[in-house]
N, C-alpha and C positions, 0 to 999 in steps of 0.2 A: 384295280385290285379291290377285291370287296372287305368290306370292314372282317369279315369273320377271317380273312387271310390277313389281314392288316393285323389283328389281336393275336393272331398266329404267331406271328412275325414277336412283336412284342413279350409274347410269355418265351420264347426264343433268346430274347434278348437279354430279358430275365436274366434266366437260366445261367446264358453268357456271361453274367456280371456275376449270379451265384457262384461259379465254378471257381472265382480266385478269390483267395479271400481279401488280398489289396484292393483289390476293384469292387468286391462288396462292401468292404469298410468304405472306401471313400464315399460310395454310394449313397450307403445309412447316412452317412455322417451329412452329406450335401442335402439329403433331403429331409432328415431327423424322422425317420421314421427307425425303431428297434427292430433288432431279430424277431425279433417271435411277432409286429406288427404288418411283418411282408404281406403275411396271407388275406389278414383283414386290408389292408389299403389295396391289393390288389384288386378289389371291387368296387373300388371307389369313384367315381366316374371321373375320368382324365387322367389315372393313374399308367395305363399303361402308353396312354402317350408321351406321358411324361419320362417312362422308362426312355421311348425313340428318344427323345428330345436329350437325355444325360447321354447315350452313345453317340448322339448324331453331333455331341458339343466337344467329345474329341478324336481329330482325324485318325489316331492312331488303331482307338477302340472301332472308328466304324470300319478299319481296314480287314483289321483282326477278325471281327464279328463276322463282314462280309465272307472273311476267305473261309473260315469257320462254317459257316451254313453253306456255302459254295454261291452265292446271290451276287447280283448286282448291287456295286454299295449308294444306285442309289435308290435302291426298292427302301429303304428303309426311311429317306426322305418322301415318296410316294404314301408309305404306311403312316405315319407320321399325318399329313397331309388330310387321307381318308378319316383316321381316329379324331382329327382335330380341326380338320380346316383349314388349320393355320400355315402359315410359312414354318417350316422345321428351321432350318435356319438359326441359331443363336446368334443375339445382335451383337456385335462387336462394342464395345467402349469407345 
């Protein structure tokens, strides 16, 4: 996956979590960022990984998301990965 499909993937995801508004509130709320500050942090470098990483931390959202874009759920741990490096993954307690 190349990062510009990876960042695809993620304004996608966006999107995904704008479209209800439970799931955007909790969003804002987890990551304290305001309504009107979506636009500005979404250029903020790590932001839109960060987006993968809030869907990839729950199975229900990456189920939903997946069947929503029609993808494999775990292109989004792949995207994830490519934007960050890292393990997507949330570590358990």
């Amino acid at each position: 996956m190349t990062v510009e499909a990876a960042e695809g993937l993620a304004v996608q995801a966006l999107s995904f979590i704008a479209g209800d508004g439970d799931r955007l509130g909790r969003f804002l709320a987890i990551t304290g960022i305001g309504p009107a500050e979506i636009r500005a942090a979404s250029a903020e470098p790590g932001f839109l990984a960060g987006v993968l990483d809030y869907v990839a931390g729950d199975e229900k959202m990456v189920t939903e998301f997946a069947t929503e874009m029609n993808i494999d759920p775990s292109y989004i741990g792949v995207a994830r990965a490519v934007l960050g490096g890292g393990d997507w993954e949330r570590e358990l307690p």
